[in-house]
C-alpha atoms as a printed R data frame, in Angstrom:
    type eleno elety resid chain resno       x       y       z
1   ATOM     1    CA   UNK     A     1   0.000   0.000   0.000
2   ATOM     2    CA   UNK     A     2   0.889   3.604  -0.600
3   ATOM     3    CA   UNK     A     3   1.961   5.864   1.803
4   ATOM     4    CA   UNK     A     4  -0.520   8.305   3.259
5   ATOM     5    CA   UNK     A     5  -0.213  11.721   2.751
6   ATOM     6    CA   UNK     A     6   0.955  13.863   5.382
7   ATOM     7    CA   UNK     A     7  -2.383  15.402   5.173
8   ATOM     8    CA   UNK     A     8  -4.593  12.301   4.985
9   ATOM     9    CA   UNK     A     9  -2.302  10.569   8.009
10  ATOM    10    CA   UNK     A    10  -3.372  13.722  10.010
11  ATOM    11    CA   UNK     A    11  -6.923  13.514   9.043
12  ATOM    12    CA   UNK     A    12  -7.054   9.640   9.740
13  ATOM    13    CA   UNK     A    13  -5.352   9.652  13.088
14  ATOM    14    CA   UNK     A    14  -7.526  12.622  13.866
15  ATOM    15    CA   UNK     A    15 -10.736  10.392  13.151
16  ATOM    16    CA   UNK     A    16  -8.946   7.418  14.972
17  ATOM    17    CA   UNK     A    17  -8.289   8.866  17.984
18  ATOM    18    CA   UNK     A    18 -11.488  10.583  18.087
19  ATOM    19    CA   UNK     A    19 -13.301   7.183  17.261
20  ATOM    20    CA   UNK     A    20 -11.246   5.613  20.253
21  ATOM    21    CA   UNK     A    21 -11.979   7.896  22.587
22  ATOM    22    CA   UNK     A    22 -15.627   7.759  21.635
23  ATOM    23    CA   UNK     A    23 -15.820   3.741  22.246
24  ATOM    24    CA   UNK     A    24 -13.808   4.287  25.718
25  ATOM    25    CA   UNK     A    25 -16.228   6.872  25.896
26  ATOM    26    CA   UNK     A    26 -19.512   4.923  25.132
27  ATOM    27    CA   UNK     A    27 -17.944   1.622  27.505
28  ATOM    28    CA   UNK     A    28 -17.555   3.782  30.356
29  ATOM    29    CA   UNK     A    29 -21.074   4.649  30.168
30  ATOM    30    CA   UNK     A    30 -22.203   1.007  29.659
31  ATOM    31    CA   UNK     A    31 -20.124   0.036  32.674
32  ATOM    32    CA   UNK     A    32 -21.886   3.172  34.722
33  ATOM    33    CA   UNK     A    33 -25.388   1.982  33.033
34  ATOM    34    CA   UNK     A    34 -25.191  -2.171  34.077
35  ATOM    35    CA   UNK     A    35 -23.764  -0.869  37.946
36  ATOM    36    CA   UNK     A    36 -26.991   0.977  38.325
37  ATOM    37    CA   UNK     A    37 -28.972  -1.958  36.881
38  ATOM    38    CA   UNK     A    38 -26.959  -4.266  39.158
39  ATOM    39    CA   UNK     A    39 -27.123  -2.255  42.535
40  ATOM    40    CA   UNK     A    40 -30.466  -0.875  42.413
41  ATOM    41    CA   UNK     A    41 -33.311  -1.774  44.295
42  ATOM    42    CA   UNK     A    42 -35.613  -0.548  41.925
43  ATOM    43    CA   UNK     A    43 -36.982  -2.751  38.723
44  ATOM    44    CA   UNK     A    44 -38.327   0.695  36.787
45  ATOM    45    CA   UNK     A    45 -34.653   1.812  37.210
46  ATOM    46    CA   UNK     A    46 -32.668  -1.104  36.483
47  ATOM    47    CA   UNK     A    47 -35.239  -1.662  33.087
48  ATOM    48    CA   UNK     A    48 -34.502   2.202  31.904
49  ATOM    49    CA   UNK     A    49 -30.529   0.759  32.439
50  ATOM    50    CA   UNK     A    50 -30.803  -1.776  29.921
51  ATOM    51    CA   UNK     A    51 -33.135   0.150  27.885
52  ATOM    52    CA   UNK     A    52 -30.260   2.788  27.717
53  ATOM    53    CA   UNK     A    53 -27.701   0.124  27.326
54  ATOM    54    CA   UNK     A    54 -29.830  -1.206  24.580
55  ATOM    55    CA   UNK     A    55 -29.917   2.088  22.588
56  ATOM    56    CA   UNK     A    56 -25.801   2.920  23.014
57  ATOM    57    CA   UNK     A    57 -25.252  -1.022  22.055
58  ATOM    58    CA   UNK     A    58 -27.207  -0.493  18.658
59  ATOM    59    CA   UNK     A    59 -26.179   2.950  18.082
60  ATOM    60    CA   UNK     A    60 -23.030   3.451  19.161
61  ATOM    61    CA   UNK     A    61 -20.805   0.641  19.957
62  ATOM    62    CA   UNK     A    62 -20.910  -0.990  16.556
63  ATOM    63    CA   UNK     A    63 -20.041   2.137  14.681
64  ATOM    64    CA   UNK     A    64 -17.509   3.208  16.887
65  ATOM    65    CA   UNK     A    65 -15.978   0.085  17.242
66  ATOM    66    CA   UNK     A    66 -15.544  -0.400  13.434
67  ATOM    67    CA   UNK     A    67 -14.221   2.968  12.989
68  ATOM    68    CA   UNK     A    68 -11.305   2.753  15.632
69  ATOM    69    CA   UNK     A    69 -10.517  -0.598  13.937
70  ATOM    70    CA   UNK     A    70 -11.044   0.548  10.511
71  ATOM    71    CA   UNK     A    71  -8.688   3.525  10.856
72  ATOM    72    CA   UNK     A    72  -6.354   1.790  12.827
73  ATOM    73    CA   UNK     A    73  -5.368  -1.176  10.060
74  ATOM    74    CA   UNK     A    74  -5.164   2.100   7.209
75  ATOM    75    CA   UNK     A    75  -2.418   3.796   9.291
76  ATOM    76    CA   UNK     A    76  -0.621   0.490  10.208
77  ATOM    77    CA   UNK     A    77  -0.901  -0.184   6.493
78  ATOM    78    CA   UNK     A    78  -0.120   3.785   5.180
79  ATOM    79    CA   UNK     A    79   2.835   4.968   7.444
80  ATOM    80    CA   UNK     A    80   6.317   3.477   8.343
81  ATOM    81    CA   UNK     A    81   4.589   2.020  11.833
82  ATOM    82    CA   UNK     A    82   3.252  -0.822   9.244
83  ATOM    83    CA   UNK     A    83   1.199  -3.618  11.240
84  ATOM    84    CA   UNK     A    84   3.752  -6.044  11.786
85  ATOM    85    CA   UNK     A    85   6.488  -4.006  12.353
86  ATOM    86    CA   UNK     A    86   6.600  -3.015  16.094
87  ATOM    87    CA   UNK     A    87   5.150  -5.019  18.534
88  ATOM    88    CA   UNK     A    88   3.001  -2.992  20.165
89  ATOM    89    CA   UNK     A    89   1.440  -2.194  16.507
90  ATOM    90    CA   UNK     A    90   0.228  -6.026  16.626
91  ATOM    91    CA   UNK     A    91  -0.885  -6.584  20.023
92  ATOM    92    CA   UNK     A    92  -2.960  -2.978  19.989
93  ATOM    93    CA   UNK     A    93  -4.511  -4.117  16.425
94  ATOM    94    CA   UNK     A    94  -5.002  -7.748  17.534
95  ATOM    95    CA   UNK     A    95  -6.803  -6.600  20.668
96  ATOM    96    CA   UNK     A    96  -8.464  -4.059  18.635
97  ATOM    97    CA   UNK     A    97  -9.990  -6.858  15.979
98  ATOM    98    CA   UNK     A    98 -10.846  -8.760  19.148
99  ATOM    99    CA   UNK     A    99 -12.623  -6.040  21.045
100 ATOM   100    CA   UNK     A   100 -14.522  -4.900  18.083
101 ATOM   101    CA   UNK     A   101 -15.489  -8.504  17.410
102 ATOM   102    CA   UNK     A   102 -17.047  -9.160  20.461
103 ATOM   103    CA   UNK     A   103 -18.560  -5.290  21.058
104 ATOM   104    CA   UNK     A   104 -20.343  -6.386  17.969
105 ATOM   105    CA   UNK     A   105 -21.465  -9.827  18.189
106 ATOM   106    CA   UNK     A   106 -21.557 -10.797  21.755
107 ATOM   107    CA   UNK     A   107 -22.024  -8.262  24.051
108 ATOM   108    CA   UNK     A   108 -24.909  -6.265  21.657
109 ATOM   109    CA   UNK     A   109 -26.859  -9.529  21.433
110 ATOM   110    CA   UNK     A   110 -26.134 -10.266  25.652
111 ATOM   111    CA   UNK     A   111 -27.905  -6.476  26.288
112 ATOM   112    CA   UNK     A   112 -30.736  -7.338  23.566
113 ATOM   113    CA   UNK     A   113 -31.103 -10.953  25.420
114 ATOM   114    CA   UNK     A   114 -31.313  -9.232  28.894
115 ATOM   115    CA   UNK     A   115 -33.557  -6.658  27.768
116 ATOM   116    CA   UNK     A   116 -35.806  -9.104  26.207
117 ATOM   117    CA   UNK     A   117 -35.686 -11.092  29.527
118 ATOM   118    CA   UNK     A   118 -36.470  -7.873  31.174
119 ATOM   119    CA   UNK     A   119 -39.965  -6.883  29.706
120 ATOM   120    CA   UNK     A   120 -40.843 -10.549  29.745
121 ATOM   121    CA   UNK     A   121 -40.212 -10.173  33.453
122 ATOM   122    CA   UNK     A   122 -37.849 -13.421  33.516
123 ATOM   123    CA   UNK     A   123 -35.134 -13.079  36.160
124 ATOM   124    CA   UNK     A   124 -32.044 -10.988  34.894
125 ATOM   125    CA   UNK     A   125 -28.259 -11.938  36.419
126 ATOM   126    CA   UNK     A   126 -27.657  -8.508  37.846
127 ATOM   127    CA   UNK     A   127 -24.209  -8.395  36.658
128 ATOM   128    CA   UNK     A   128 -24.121 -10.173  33.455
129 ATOM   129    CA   UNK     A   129 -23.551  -6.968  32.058
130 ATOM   130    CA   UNK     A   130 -21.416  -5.494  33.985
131 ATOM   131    CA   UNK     A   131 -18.369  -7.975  33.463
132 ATOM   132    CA   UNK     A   132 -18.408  -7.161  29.418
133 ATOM   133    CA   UNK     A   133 -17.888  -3.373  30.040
134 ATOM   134    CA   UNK     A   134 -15.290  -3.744  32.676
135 ATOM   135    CA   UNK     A   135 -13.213  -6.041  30.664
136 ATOM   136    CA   UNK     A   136 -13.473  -4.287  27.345
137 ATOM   137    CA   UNK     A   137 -12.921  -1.077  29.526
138 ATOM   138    CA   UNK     A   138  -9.361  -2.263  30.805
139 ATOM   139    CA   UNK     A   139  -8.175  -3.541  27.098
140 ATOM   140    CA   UNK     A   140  -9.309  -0.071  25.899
141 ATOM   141    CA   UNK     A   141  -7.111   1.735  28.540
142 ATOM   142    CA   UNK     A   142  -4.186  -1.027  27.965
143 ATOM   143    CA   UNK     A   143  -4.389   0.118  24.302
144 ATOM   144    CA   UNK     A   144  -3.972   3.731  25.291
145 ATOM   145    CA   UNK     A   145  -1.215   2.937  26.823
146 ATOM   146    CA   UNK     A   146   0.668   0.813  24.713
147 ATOM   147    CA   UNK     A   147  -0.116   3.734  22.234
148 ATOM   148    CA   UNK     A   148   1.477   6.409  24.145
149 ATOM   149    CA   UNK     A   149   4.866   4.486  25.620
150 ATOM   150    CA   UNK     A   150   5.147   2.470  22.526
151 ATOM   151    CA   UNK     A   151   6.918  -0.881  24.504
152 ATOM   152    CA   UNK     A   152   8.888  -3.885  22.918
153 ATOM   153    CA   UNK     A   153  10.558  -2.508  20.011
154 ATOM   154    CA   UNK     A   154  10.324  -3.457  16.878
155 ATOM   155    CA   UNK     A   155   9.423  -6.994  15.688
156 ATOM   156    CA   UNK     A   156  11.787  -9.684  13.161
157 ATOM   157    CA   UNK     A   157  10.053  -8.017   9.912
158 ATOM   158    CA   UNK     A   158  10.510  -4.509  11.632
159 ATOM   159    CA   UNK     A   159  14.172  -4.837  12.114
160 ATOM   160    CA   UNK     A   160  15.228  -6.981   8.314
161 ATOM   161    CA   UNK     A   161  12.748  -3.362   6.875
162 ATOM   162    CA   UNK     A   162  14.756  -1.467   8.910
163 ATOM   163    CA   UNK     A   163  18.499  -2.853   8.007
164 ATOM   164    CA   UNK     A   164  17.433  -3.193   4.128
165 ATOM   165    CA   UNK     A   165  16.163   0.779   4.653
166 ATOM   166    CA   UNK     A   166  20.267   2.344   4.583
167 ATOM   167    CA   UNK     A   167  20.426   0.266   1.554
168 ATOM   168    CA   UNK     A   168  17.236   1.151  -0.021
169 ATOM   169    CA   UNK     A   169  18.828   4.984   0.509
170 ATOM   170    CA   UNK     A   170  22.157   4.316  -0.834
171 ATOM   171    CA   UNK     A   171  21.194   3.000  -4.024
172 ATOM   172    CA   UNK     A   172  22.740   4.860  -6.815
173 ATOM   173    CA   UNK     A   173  20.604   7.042  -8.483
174 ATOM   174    CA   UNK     A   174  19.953   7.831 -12.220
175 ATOM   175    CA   UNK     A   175  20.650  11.683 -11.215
176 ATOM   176    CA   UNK     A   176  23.274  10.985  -8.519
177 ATOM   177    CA   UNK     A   177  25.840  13.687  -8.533
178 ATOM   178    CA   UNK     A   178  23.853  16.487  -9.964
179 ATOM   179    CA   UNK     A   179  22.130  17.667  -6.980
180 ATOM   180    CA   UNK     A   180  18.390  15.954  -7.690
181 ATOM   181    CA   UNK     A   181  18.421  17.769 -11.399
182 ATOM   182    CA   UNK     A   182  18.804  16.409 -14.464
183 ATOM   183    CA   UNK     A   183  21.791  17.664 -16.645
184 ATOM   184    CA   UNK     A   184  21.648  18.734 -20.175
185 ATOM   185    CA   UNK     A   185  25.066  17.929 -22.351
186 ATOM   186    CA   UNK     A   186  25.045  19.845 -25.321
């Protein structure tokens, strides 16, 4: 894949970290959401909690979730961090693909389930969805992490790109010796 742009790397990690933040975002409020369901005494207030949960699982957790990971593989694949070239690239990605994965098709079908159980008035685990949030909550702040202090170095493929790079640089050019421009003789 090309390179990105300086412009459209910008743009993208603008939209990915904005997209991340959202998902932390929306989890923290799912996490806030299923405590009140779980600790109240009240069934009108722990049915409004999965009623909410319901409405940021099909609104906002999908989307958000796809975005962060969607984002995330174009500037692994469009700048020199690549995917598989530093290894906290391919845990954050793998975790990523993971999360996103189970945002989408476990946990959104668990808060439909319990809400479903809810208005039938069947008996609802009170914290079956609590666990989901709090787990997805610590890989999303692992992830920051990783992101900012940028551990382990670089991976085998990161360091044979990065010994063939000096080479890449030195090859001899078709204009070498005249400064980038072409020369006219004659």
């Amino acid at each position: 894949m090309r390179r990105l742009t300086r412009r459209a790397r910008r743009g993208t990690l603008a939209l990915h970290v904005c997209a991340s933040a959202g998902w932390l975002g929306v989890t923290v409020c799912l996490l806030a959401l299923g405590l009140t369901a779980a600790l109240t005494g009240s069934e009108t207030v722990a049915e409004a909690s999965y009623r909410s949960m319901k409405v940021c699982g099909d609104w906002l957790v999908g989307p958000l979730a796809l975005l962060t990971l969607g984002t995330g593989a174009l500037l692994g694949l469009g700048t020199p961090w690549g995917l598989a070239r530093h290894w906290w690239v391919g845990v954050k990605f793998w975790l990523t693909t993971a999360a996103a994965l189970a945002s989408v098709l476990a946990f959104r079908v668990r808060i439909d389930s319990t809400v479903a159980d809810v208005l039938a008035g069947r008996p609802v685990l009170p914290y079956e969805l609590v666990i989901p949030p709090a787990v997805s909550l610590s890989a999303y702040v692992f992830m920051t992490v990783i992101s900012v202090l940028k551990p382990w170095g670089p991976t085998a493929r990161g360091r044979r790109h990065r010994a063939a790079a000096p080479a890449r640089r030195a090859a001899p050019s078709v204009l070498a010796g005249t400064g980038g421009r072409a020369r006219r003789d004659g």
